[in-house]
N, C-alpha and C positions, 0 to 999 in steps of 0.2 A: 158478243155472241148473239144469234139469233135463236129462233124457235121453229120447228118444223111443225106445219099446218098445211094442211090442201092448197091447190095454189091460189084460188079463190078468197078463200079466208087471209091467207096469206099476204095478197094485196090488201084486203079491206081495213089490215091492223098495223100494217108496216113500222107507220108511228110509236106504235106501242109496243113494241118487239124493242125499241129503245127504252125502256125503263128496267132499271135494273132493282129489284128488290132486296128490300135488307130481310132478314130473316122473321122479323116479327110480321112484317107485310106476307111473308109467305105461310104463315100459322096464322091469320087471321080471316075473319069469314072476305074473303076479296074475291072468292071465285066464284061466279055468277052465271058466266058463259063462255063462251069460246075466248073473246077476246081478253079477257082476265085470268083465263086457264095459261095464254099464252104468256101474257107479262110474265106469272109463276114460274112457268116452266123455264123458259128464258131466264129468271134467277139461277135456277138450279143450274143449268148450262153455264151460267157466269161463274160460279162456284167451281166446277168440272176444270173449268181454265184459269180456274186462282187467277180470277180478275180484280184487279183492285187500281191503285194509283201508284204513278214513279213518286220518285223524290220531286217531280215539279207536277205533281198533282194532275200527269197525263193521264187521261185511263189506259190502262197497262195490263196486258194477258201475263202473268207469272209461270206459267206453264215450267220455263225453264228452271225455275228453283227448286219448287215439287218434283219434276217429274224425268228433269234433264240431271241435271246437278247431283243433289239428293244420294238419288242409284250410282249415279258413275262414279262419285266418289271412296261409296262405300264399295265399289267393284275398283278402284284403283287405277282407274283413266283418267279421273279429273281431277284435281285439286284447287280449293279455295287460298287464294293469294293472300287470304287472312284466317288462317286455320282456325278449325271450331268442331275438331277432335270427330270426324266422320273417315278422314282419309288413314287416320292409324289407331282406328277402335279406342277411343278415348273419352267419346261420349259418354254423359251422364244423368241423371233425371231432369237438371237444370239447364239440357245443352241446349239452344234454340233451334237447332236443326229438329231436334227431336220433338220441343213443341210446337213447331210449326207444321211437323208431315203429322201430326195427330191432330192440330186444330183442323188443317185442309179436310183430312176425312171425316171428319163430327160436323164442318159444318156443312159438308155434300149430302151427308148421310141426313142431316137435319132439315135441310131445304125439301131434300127427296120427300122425305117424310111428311113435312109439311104442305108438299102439293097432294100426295096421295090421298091425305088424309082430306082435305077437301075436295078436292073430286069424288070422293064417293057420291057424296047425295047429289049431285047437280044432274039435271035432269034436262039441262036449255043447250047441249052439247049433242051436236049428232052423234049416234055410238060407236060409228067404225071412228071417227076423228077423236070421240074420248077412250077407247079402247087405245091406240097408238101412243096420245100422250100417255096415258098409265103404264105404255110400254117404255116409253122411253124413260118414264119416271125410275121404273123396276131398273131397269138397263143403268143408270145414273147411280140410283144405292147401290147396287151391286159391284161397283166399281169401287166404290167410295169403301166396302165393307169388303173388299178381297184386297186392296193398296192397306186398310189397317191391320189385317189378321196378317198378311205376308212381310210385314213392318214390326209388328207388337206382339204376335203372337205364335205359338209353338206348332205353326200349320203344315209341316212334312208328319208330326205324329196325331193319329184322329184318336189317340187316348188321350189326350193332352186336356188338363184342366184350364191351361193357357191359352185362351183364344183371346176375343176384343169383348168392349161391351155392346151387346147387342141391340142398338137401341132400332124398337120399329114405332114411337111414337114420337111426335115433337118434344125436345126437352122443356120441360118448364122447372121452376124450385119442387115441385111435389114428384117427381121423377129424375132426377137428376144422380142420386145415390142408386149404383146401381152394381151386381154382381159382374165380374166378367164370364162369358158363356163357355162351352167346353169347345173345343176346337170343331169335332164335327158337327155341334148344333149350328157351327157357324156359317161351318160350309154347305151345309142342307140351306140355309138361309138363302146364301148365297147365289147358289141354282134353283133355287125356287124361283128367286127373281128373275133369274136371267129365261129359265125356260118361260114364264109370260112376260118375256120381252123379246124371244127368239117366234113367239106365237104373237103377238101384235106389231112386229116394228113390219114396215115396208121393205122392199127390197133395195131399194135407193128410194133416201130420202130426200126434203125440198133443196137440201147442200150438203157436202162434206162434215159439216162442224156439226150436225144431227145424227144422232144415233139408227144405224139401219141393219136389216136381219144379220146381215153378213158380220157386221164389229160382233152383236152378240155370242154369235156362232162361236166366232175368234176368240174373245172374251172368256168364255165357256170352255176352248181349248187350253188358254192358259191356266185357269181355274182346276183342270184337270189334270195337267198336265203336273204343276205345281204341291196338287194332293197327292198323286204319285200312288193311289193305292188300286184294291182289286181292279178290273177293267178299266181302271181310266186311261191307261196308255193307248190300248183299242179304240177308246170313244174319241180320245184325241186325233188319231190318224182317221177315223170316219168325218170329224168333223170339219179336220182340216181337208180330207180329199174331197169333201163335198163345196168346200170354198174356191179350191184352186180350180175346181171343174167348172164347177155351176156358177160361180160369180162373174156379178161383169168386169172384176177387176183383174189386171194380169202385171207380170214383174215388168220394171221400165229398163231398156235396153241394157242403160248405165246405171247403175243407183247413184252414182253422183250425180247425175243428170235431176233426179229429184229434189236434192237440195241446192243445186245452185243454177238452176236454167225452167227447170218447169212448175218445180213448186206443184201449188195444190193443181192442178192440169195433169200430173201425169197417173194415167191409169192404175197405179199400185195401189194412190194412195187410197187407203178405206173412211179415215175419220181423221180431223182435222184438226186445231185449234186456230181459229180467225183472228190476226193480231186484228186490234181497234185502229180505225184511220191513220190518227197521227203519232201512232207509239213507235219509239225506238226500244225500247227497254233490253230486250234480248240482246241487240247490234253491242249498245253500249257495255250489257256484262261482259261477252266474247269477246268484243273487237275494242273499242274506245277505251276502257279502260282494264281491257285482259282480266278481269276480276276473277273467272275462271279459266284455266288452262290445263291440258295436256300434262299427264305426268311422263315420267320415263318408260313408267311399266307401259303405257300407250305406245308409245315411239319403237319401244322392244317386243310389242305385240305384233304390229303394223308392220315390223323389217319385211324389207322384200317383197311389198304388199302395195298394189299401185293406190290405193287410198291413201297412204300417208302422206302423198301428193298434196291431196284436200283435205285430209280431216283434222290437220292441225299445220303448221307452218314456224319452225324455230326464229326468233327474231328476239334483237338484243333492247330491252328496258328496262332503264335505271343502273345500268353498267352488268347487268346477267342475262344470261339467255333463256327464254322462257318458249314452250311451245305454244303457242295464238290457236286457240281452237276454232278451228274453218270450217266444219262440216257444213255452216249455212251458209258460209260469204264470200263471197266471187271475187270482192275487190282484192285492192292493195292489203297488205298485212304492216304495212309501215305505215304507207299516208290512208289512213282509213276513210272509208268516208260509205255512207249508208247504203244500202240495197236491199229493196223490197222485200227478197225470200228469207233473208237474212233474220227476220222476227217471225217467222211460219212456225208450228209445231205439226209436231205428227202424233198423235197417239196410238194409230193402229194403221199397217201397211202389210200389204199380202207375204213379201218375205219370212213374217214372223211366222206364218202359217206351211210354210216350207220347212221353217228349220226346226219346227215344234214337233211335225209327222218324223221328221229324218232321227230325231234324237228321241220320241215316242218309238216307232219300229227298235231303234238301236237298246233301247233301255227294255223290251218286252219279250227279247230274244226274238225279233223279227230279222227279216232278209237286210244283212249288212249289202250288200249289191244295193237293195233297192235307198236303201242312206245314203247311203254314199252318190250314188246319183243323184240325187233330194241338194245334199251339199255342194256337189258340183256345181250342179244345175245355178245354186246361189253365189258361188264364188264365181262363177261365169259372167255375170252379170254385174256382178262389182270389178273386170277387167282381170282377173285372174284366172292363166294357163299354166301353170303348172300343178299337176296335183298330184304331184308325188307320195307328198304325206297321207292324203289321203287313200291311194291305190295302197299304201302300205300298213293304213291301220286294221290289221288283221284280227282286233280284238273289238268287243262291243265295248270294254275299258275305252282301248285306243280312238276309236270312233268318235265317242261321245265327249272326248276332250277335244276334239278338234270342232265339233259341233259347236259346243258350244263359245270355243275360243273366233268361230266364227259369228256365233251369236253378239258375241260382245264388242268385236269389232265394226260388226254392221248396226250396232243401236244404241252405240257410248254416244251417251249425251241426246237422248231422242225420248223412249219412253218407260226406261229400267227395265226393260229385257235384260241388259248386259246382267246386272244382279241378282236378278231373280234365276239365270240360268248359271252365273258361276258358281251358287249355290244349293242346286242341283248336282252338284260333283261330290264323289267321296272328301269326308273333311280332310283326310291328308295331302288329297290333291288340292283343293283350294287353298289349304297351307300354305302349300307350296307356290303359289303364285300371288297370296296376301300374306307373308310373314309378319306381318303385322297384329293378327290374328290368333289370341292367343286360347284363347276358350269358347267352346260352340255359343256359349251364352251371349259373346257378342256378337252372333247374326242375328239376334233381336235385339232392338231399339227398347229402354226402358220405357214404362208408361212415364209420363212427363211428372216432375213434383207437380205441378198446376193443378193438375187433374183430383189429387187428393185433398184439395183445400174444400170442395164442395161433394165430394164423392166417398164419403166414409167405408163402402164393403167392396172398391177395387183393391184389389191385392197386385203385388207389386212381380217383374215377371225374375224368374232365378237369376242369380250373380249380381243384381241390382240394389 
């Protein structure tokens, strides 16, 4: 991952935009000037793409495990070829899934922190260029602290004593034992950040894989979208109509065309993850060795729906048939063999700002007409002419199931849209499409056992 800087500065440190910091480099006094602010933040960036090493010690963007995987599984698209109790609610304090998407966000939230907290005093930084990093920094936490509260804590209720822990300073042993916060203090948190990030970030920044006004904005939509309480359904559809108007980004003809021909070139995309030069890591989970695949529920989602074309491929291995999940890879689905776009991530792409306004109007008692057009408009662009279902869902119930079974179809395995919006539905309806499901309890992940060995006043979240 790189760093966004002026493009000036941006030449002068190029070099140095290649170091990746471990976390104690990022809590120590290292920030000096511009070009030291840079390395930092560029940690935090690296963190953001769960960058780390393959199993041949390639540097490797992880993106897909966090952020692909992860959500689709527990939305019932995807399943791990070596199950680990995500795909049928089975999870438990101890399950790896579960401390891995809580390490990712402590240690996002921890880097953030630790750049922030140094940049305060430095004074050898011009201020429009440290004003943006500290935006991007805010933009970073916030991310990091709305993926743990919509994972770990009880965040559709703002009475809920169940939120995350709230941490806003670098962890050391003398803070580390720490309460968790109540659900709305978290999300005050939350947009605190984001508005002095939607107030310093640029409009387009120095690339894709940098935080810029527009993700915020989006960001900020799902954020609200998500809390679901007084005006936010309103603020949602302002914020999205002001992205889909004002932004330079606009929908790509095909959205398969996204993932298998233009990659990060095509106009939708907002914000990126940058695979490393020579990683394959994504190709090989998907393709080389299918580790993840396509469930049925996918294949029965998809009927009649010209994506299932691409976004997965039945093919027979080890004497069974399994779906090959394709949404990235152009090639062969037998003789595999590597392709560039194939290891690309998406975080944030303008469609989600379409189906967020269609399903805000529909959920606030707004103009089902103007939804329904919103959804069209998106299934249009994924090669879909018939919209039958949708001219006939005549309820705001009816609407918003289709919304969102649109949502999940356009973002299984991308950046957990697909779960975060199947759980948006009445619990009876999500029942009804994850029987697997047996108590609200389990649309929260437990806090992890690990967590209590140094944390003595986290408390543990119900049915856990």
């Amino acid at each position: 991952m790189l760093l966004s800087l002026p493009a000036l500065m941006l030449m002068a440190c190029k070099e140095q935009l290649n170091v990746f910091p471990t976390d104690k480099q990022v809590d120590g006094n290292v920030i000096v000037d511009a070009k030291s602010a840079a390395t930092v933040l560029n940690g935090v960036y690296y963190r953001f793409a769960n960058s780390g090493t393959d199993n041949n010690d390639v540097p490797s963007t992880k993106w897909i495990w966090m952020s692909e995987v992860i959500p689709s599984e527990l939305s019932g698209l995807i399943s791990n070829q070596n199950p680990e109790g995500l795909d049928n609610f089975t999870f438990n304090p101890t399950s790896y899934p579960v401390a891995d998407k809580w390490q990712y966000g402590y240690n996002l939230v921890n880097a953030a922190n630790g750049f922030l907290k140094n940049m305060e005093t430095v004074t050898t930084i011009a201020e429009q260029t440290k004003r943006q990093m500290q935006a991007e920094g805010r933009f970073l936490r916030a991310f990091a602290n709305a993926e743990l509260l919509w994972y770990f804590g009880q965040y559709r209720d703002m009475n809920s004593k169940y939120g995350i822990i709230l941490r806003d300073h670098f962890v050391n042993t003398g803070n580390i034992s720490q309460p968790r916060a109540a659900v709305k203090d978290v999300y005050d948190a939350i947009l605190a950040d984001l508005n002095v990030a939607i107030a310093g970030l640029p409009a387009l920044n120095t690339k894709l894989s940098y935080a810029n006004v527009w993700v915020a904005r989006l960001l900020k939509a799902r954020v609200l979208m998500n809390r679901g309480g007084a005006g936010d359904y309103a603020a949602v559809i302002s914020l999205t109509d002001d992205i889909m108007k004002n932004s330079p980004f606009q929908l790509e003809g095909l959205t398969k065309d996204i993932f298998l021909t233009k990659g990060f070139q095509s106009k939708e995309v907002m914000m990126t993850v940058q695979p490393f030069p020579a990683e394959n890591y994504k190709f090989q989970q998907y393709q080389y060795y299918n580790q993840y695949v396509g469930t049925p529920a996918l294949a029965s989602l998809m009927q009649n729906d010209p994506r299932a074309a691409w976004t997965f491929q039945p093919i027979v291995k080890r004497g069974a048939t399994i779906n090959a999940f394709t949404k990235y890879y152009s090639g062969s689905s037998t003789a595999v063999s590597f392709t560039s776009l194939s290891v690309n991530g998406y975080p944030f792409r303008l469609t989600e700002a379409w189906l967020l306004q269609a399903e805000a109007i529909t959920l606030s008692g707004g103009d089902l007409n103007k939804a329904r057009n919103l959804l069209k408009e998106v299934m249009t662009h994924a090669g879909i002419t018939d919209f039958t279902a949708v001219d006939a869902a005549s309820t705001a119930t009816d609407l918003q199931l289709l919304i969102v079974k649109e949502t999940m179809k356009n973002f299984v395995g991308e950046n957990g849209a697909d779960w975060l919006a199947l759980r948006r539905l009445p619990i009876a309806t999500l029942q009804s499409m994850r029987p697997a499901l047996k108590s609200v309890n389990q649309l929260t992940l437990p806090i992890p056992r690990s967590e209590f060995t140094n944390n003595s006043q986290v408390e543990q979240n119900p049915g856990f």
